[in-house]
C-alpha positions as CSV (number, residue, x, y, z in Angstrom):
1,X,294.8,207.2,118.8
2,X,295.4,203.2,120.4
3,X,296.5,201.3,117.6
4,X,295.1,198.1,116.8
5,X,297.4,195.4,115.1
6,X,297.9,191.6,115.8
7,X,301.2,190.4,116.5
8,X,302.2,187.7,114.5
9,X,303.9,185.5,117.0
10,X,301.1,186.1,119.6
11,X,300.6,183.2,122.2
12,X,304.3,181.4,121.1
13,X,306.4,181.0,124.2
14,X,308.8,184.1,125.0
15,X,312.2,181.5,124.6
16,X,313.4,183.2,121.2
17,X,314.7,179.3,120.2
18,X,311.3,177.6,121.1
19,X,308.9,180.4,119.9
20,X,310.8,180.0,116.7
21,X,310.2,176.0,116.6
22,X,306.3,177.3,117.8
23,X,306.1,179.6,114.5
24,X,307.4,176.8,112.1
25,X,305.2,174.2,113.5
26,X,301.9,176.9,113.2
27,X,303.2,177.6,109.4
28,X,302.3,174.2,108.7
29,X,298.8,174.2,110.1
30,X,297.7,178.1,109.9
31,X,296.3,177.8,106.7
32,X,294.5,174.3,107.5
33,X,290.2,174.3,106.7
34,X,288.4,175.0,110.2
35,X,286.4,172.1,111.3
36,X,283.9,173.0,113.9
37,X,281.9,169.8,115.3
38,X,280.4,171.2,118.1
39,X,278.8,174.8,118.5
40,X,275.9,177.1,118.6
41,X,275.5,178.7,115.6
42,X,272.0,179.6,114.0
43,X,271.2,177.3,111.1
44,X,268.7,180.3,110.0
45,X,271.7,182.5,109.1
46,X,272.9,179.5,106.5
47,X,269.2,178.5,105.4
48,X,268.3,182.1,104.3
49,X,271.7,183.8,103.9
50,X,270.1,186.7,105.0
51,X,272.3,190.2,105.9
52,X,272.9,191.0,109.4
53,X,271.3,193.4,110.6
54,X,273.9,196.0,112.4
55,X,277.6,195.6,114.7
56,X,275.4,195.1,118.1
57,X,272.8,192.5,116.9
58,X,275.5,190.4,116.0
59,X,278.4,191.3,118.2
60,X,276.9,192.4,121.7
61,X,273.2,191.3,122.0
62,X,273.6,187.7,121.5
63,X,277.1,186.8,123.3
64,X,277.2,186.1,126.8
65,X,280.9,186.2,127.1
66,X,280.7,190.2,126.4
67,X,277.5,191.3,127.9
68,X,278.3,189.2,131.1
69,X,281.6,191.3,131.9
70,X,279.7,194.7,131.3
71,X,277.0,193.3,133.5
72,X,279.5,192.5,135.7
73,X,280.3,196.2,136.1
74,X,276.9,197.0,137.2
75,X,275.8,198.0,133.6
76,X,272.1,196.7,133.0
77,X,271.3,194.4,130.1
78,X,268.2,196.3,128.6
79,X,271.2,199.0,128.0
80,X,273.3,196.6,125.9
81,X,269.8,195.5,123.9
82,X,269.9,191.8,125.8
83,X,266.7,190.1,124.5
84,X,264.5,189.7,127.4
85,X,261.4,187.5,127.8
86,X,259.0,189.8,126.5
87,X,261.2,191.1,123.7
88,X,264.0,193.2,122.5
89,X,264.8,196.2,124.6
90,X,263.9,199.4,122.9
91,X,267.3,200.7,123.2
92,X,269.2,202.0,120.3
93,X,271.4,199.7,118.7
94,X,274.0,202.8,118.7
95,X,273.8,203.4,121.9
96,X,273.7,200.2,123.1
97,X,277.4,199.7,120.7
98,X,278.7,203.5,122.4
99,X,278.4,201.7,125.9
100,X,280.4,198.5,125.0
101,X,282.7,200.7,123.4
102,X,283.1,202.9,126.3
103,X,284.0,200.1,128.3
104,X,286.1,197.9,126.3
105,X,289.0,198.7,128.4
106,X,287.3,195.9,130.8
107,X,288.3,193.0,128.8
108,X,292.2,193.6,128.8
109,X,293.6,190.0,129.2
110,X,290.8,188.1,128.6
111,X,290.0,185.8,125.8
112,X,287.1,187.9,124.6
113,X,289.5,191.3,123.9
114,X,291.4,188.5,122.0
115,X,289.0,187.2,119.6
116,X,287.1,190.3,119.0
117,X,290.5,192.6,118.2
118,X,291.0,189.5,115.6
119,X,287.8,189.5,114.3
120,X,288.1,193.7,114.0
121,X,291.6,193.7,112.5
122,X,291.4,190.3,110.2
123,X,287.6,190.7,109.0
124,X,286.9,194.2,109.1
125,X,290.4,195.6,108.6
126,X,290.4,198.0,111.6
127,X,293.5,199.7,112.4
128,X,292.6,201.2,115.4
129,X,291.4,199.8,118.7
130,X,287.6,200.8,119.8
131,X,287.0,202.9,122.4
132,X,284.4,205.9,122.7
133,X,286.8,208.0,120.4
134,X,286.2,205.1,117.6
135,X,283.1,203.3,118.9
136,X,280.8,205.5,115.3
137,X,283.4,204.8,113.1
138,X,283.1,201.1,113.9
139,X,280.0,201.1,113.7
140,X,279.3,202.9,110.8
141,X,281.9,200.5,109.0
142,X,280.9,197.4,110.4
143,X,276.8,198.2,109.2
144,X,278.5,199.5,105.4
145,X,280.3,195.6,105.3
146,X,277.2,193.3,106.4
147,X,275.2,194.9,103.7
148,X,277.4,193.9,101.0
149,X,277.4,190.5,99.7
150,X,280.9,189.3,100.4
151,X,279.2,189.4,104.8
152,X,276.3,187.0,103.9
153,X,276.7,184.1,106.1
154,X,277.1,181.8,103.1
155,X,280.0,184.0,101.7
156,X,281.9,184.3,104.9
157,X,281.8,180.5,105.2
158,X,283.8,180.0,102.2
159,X,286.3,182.9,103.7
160,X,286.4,181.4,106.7
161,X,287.4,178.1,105.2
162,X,285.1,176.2,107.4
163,X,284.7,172.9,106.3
164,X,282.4,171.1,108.7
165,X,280.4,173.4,111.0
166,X,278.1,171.6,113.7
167,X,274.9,173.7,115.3
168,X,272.8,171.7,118.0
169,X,269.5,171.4,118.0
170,X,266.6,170.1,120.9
171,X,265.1,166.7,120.6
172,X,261.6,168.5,120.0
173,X,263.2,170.9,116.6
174,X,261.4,170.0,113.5
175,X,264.8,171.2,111.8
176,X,263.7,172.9,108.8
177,X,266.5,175.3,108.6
178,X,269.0,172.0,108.0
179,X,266.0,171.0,105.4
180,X,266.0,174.4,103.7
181,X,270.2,174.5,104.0
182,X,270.3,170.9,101.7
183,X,267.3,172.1,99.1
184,X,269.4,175.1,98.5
185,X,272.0,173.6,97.0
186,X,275.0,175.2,99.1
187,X,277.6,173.3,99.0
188,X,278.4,174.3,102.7
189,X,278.9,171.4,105.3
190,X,276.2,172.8,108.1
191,X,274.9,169.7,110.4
192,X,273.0,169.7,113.2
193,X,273.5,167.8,116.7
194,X,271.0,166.0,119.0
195,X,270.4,167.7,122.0
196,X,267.8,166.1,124.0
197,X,268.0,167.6,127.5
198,X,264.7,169.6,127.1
199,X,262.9,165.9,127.3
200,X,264.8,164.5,129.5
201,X,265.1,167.1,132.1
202,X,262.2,167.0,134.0
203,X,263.2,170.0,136.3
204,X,263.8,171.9,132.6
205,X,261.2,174.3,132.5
206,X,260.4,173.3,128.7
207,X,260.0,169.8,129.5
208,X,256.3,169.5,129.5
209,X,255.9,171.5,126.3
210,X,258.7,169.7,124.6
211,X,257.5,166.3,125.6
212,X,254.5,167.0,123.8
213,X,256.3,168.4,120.4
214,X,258.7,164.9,121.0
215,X,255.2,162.8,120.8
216,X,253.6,165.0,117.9
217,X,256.9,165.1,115.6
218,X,257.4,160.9,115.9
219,X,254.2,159.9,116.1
220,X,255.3,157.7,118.8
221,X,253.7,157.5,122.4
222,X,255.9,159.2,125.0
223,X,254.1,158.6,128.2
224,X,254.8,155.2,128.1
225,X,258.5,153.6,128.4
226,X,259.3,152.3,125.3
227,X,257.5,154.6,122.9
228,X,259.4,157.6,124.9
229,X,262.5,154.9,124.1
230,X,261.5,154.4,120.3
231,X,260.8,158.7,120.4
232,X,264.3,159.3,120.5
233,X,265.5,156.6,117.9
234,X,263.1,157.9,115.7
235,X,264.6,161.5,116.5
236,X,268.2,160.8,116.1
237,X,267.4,158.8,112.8
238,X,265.7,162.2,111.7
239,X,268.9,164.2,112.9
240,X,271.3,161.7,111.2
241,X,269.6,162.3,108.0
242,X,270.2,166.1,108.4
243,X,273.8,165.6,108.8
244,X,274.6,165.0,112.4
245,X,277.5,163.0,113.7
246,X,277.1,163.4,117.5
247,X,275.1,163.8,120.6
248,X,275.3,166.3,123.2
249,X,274.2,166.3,126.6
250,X,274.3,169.0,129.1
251,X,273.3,167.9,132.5
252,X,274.6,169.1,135.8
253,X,276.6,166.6,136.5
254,X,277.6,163.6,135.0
255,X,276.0,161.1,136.9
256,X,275.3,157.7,135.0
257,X,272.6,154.5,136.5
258,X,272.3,151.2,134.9
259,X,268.8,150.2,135.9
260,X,266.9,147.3,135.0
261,X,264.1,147.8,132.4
262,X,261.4,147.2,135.1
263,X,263.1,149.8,137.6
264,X,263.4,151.9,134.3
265,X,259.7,151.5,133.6
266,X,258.3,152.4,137.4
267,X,260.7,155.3,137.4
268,X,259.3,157.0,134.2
269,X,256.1,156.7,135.7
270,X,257.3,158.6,138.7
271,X,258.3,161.7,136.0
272,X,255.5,162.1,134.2
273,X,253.3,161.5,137.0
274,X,254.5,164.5,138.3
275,X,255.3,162.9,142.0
276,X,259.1,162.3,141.3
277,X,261.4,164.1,143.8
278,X,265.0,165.3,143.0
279,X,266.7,162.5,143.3
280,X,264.4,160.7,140.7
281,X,264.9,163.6,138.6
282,X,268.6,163.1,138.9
283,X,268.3,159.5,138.3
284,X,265.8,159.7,135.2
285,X,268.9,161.8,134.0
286,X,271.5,158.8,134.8
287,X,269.9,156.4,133.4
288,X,269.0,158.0,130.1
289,X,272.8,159.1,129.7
290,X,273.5,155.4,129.6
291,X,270.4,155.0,127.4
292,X,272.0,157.5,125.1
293,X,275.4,155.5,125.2
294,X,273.3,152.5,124.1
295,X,271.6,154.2,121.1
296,X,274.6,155.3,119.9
297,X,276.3,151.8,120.1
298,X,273.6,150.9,117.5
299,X,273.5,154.0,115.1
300,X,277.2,154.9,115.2
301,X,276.9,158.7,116.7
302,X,279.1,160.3,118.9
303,X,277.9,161.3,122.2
304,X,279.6,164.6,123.8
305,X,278.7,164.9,127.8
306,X,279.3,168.5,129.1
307,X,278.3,168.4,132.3
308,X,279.3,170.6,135.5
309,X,277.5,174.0,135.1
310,X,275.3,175.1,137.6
311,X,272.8,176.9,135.3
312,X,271.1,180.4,135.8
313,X,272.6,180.7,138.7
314,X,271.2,184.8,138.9
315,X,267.4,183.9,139.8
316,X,266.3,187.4,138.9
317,X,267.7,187.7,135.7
318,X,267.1,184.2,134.9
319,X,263.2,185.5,135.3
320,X,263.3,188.5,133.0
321,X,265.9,187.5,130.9
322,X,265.7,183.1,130.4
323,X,268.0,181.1,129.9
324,X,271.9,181.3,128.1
325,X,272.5,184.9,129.8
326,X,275.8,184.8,131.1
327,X,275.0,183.5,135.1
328,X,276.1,179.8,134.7
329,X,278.6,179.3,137.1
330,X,281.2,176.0,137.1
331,X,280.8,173.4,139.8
332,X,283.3,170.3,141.2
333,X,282.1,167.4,139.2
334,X,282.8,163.9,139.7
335,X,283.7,161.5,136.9
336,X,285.2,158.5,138.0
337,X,282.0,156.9,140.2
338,X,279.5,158.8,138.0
339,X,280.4,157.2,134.7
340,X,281.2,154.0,136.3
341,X,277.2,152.4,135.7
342,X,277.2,153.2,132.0
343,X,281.0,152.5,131.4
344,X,280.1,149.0,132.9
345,X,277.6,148.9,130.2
346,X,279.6,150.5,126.9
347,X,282.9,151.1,128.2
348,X,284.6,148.7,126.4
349,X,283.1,149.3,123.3
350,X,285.9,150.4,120.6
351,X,283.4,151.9,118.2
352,X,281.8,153.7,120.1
353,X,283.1,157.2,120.8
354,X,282.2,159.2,124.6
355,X,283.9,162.3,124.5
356,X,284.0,164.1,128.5
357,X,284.5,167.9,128.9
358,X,284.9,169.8,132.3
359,X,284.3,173.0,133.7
360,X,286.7,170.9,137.0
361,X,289.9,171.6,136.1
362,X,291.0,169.6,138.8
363,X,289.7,166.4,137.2
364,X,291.9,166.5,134.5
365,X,294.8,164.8,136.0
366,X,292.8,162.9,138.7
367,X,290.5,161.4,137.0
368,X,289.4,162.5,133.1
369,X,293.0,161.7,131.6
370,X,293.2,158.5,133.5
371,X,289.8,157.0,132.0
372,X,290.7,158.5,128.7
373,X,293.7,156.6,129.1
374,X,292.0,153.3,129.6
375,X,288.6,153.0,128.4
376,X,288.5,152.4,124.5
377,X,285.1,154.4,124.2
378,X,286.4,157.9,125.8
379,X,288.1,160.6,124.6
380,X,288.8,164.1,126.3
381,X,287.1,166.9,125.0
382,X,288.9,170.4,124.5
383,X,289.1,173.1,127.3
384,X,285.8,174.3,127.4
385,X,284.2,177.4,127.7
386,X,285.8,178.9,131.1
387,X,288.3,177.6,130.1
388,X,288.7,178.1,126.5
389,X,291.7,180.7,126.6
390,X,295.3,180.0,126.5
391,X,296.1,179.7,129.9
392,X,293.5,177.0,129.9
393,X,294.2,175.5,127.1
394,X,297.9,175.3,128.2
395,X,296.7,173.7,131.6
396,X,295.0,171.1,130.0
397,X,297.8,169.7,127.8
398,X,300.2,169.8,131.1
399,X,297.8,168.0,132.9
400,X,296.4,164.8,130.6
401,X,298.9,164.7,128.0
402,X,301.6,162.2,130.3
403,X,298.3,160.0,131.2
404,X,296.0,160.0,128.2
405,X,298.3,161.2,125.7
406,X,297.3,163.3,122.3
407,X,295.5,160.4,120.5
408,X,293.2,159.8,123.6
409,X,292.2,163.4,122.7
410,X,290.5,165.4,119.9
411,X,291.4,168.6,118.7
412,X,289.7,171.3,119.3
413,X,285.9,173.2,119.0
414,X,284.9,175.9,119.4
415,X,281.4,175.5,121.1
416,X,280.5,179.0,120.1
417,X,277.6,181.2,119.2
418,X,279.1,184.0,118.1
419,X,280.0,182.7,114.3
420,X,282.7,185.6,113.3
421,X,284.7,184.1,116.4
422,X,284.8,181.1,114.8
423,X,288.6,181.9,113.2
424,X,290.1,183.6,115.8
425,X,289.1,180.9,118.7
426,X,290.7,178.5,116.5
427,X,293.9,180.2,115.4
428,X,294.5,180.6,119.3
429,X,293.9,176.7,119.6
430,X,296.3,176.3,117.2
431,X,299.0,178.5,118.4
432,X,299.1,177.4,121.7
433,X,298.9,173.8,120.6
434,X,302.0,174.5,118.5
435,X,303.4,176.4,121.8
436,X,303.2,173.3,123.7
437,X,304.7,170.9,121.6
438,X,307.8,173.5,120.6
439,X,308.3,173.0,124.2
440,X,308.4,169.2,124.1
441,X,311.0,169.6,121.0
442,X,312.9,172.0,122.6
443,X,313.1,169.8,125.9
444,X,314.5,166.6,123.8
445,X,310.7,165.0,124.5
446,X,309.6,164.7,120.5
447,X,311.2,164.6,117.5
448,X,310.6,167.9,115.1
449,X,308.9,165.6,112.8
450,X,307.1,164.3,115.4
451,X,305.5,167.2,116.3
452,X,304.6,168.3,113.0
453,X,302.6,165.4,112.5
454,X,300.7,165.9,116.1
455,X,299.9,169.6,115.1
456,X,298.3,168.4,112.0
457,X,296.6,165.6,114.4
458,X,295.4,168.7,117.0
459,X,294.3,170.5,114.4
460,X,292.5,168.1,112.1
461,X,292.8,164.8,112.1
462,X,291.4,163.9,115.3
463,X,288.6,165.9,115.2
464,X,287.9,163.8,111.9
465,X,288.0,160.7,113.6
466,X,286.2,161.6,116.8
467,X,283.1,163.3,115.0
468,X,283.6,160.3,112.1
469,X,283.2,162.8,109.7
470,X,284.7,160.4,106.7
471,X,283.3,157.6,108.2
472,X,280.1,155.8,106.2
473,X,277.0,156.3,107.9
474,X,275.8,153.7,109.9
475,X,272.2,151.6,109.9
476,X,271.1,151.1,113.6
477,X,270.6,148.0,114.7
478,X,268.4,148.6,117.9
479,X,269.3,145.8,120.5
C-alpha cells in the first residue's frame, strides 16, 4: 500500500549546507499566525458554523484547481458533482470521490497533489496516499471528522491559527453573513473585500441585474454620473464597516484612462444606454480603475488589481456550467502604459497602497518590479494563481527582488476557495521564501540575521502593512 508522509525538509534547496540554513530560518516562522488578506472563502461557513456536508462537497465540487485537471483528461464535470446552472448533478457524492481517487495519480508534481497530501496527512491524519484501493476509507473517515465539532469552520480557524482571513464580496452583496459573523460574538477576524467588477463590467453578464441591486441597496441614483460615483462610496463605507481593508479588481487587463469629468459623464451615458462598443467598455473600465485609486486616496483602503485572465475561455461549459469553472486561461498583459493615466493621477501618493499581480510572468522583471521600485503607491503582489507553486514562487523572487527589493513587496496570500488549503499553501510560501534567502546567506548576499528578520517580514509583517491591518481606520474625505 503507497504510503503517505510529508517530508520535513520538503521544498528546501538539495545543498545539504543551505537547506540546513533554509530549515533554521523556517523554524523561526513555521509556527507564525496565518494571515490571509485576500481569498475566496464563504463567509456562510463562519456566520452559521454549520458541518460540512461530506469529502466531495468540500474537496472536489467546489475547486477548480482539481476538477479542471480531471476535466482535462476527458472526465465530465456532472461525474465529479460540478454544480451546473440548473443545479447540482445527481451524481453520488461517493462515486463522484471513487473517480477523483482513481485518478489522483494525474496530479504528481503539481501544486494541487501538494496541498491536498498536506491537508490529508496534517488535518486528517492519513497515513496512506489515496487511490482506488483507499478512495472508501477516505471517505468514510473524512465524513466521521466533519461531523464532529472540533471540523466546524469556527473550530478549525482557531487550529488553523488564522488570524486575519479576507473573503470578497460584489459591490451589489448586502453582506449579512459578515453582519451575522460580528452579532455572533466570534472572536474570529473574518472581513470582507470590495469587489465591484459586476457594476462596472458592462460586458459582465450580471451587470444589469447588479446595477439595479447597487441602486436599491444605497438608495443612490446609478444611471446618472455622480450618484453611480456617490453608489460606490456609499458601498465601500458599508464594506469598511464590515471589516474590509482592500479593494479588488479583476479586469482583463490592466488598462487605466484619466478622463475629464465631462468625457466621464458622456461616456457613462454610452454604457447604460446600451450603444457603447468594446472599446467604451474597455474604457468605462480604465477610467473607473483610476476612480477606484481616487476613492481609496480618501478612505484609506487598499486596492489589489489582478488583471490578465482571459475568462471562460470554454464557451460551452461556460454555458452549462457559469462562471469560476476552471477554463480561464493567462494572457500577456501590459503594465507600464496601462497604469501610466492613473499613476499620473495617484502615483505619487505614499499613503496610498496599489498592489499589481500577474498571470505575465514575463513582466516581472520588465516592467512590475521596476514600477514597484519607483512609485511610492505600488507594491507587487505574490505569485498568483498559475503561478502559486514553488517553481513560481521561486521565479518571482529571482526576477523582482534585485529591482524592487523585499520591502516593495508583500508577503504572501493565498487567494483561495478551498479553506482547508489555507495551511498548506502557506507553509509552501514560507518554505520556499526561507529557500531563497538561505541561498542569499549561503552566497555571502545577507547576513544570517538579516534574513531572519526578512522571513518574519515575508511572512507577516508586510502583509500587515500592505492590508493596514493595525492601522486606525480612516474617515474619507471625498475630494
Amino acid at each position: 500500500m503507497p504510503e503517505l508522509s510529508l517530508n520535513p525538509d520538503r521544498l528546501f534547496p538539495a545543498d545539504p549546507s543551505t537547506r540546513g540554513i533554509a530549515r533554521s530560518l523556517y523554524e523561526t516562522v513555521a509556527d507564525l499566525p496565518i494571515i490571509s488578506p485576500h481569498g475566496h472563502t464563504d463567509p456562510a461557513w463562519f456566520a452559521t458554523d454549520d458541518a460540512w456536508e461530506n469529502a466531495t462537497e468540500l474537496f472536489l465540487a467546489p475547486d477548480h484547481y482539481v476538477f479542471r485537471m480531471l476535466y482535462s483528461q476527458g472526465i465530465d464535470l456532472d461525474a465529479l458533482r460540478v454544480p451546473r446552472l440548473d443545479g447540482v448533478p445527481a451524481t453520488d457524492p461517493r462515486a463522484a470521490w471513487r473517480l477523483f481517487a482513481s485518478h489522483y495519480h494525474l496530479f504528481r508534481g503539481t501544486p494541487s497533489r501538494m496541498w491536498l497530501d498536506h491537508v490529508f496527512a496534517d488535518v486528517f491524519g492519513f497515513d496512506r496516499l489515496l487511490d482506488a484501493s483507499s478512495a472508501d476509507d477516505y471517505y468514510d473517515r473524512i465524513n466521521a471528522a466533519l461531523a464532529t465539532p472540533g471540523f466546524r469552520p469556527r473550530a478549525l480557524f482557531e487550529r488553523f491559527r488564522i488570524e486575519f482571513l479576507a473573503t470578497t464580496e460584489g459591490a451589489d452583496d448586502p453582506l449579512e453573513h459578515h453582519a451575522a459573523i460580528r452579532d455572533s460574538g466570534w472572536q474570529g477576524r473574518v472581513v470582507t473585500t470590495y469587489r465591484p467588477d459586476s457594476v462596472i463590467d458592462v460586458e459582465h453578464e450580471a451587470f444589469g441585474g447588479a446595477l439595479a441591486a447597487f441602486g436599491a441597496l444605497t438608495g443612490e441614483d446609478v444611471h446618472s454620473w455622480s450618484g453611480y460615483l456617490a453608489a460606490h462610496r456609499k458601498r465601500r463605507a458599508d464594506f469598511r464597516a464590515a471589516g474590509a481593508t482592500a479593494t479588488d479588481h479583476g479586469f482583463a487587463t490592466a488598462q487605466t484612462a484619466n478622463l475629464s469629468a465631462a468625457e466621464s459623464e458622456a461616456l457613462f451615458g454610452r454604457i447604460l444606454s446600451g450603444k457603447w462598443s468594446p472599446a467604451d467598455a474597455e474604457l468605462f473600465r480604465a477610467q473607473m480603475l483610476t476612480e477606484m485609486a481616487k476613492m481609496s486616496v480618501e478612505d484609506g483602503m487598499t486596492m489589489q488589481i489582478h488583471p490578465g485572465a482571459c475568462r471562460n475561455h470554454n464557451a460551452q461549459l461556460f454555458r452549462s456550467h457559469g462562471r469560476d469553472k476552471g477554463a480561464d486561461i493567462p494572457t500577456r498583459t501590459d503594465y507600464v502604459q496601462a497604469l501610466k493615466p492613473m499613476l499620473d493621477v495617484v502615483g505619487n501618493e505614499p499613503d496610498l497602497t496599489v498592489i499589481l499581480f500577474t498571470l505575465d510572468e514575463s513582466s516581472y522583471a520588465r516592467e512590475l518590479a521596476p514600477l514597484a521600485g519607483h512609485y511610492p503607491c505600488l507594491r507587487l503582489g505574490p505569485s498568483w494563481w498559475f503561478h502559486d507553486s514553488p517553481e513560481g514562487m521561486r521565479r518571482f523572487r529571482e526576477m523582482t527582488t534585485e529591482t524592487a527589493g523585499f520591502y516593495n513587496t508583500v508577503g504572501f496570500n493565498d487567494d483561495t476557495r478551498a479553506f482547508f488549503s489555507i495551511p498548506a499553501r502557506h507553509d509552501v510560501a514560507r518554505r520556499i521564501d526561507c529557500g531563497f534567502l538561505a541561498r542569499l546567506v549561503a552566497e555571502g548576499r545577507l547576513a544570517d540575521w538579516e534574513a531572519a528578520e526578512l522571513a518574519y517580514e515575508l511572512t507577516n509583517g508586510l502583509v500587515r502593512k500592505a492590508y493596514k491591518l493595525d492601522a486606525p481606520a480612516k474617515t474619507a474625505q471625498p475630494a
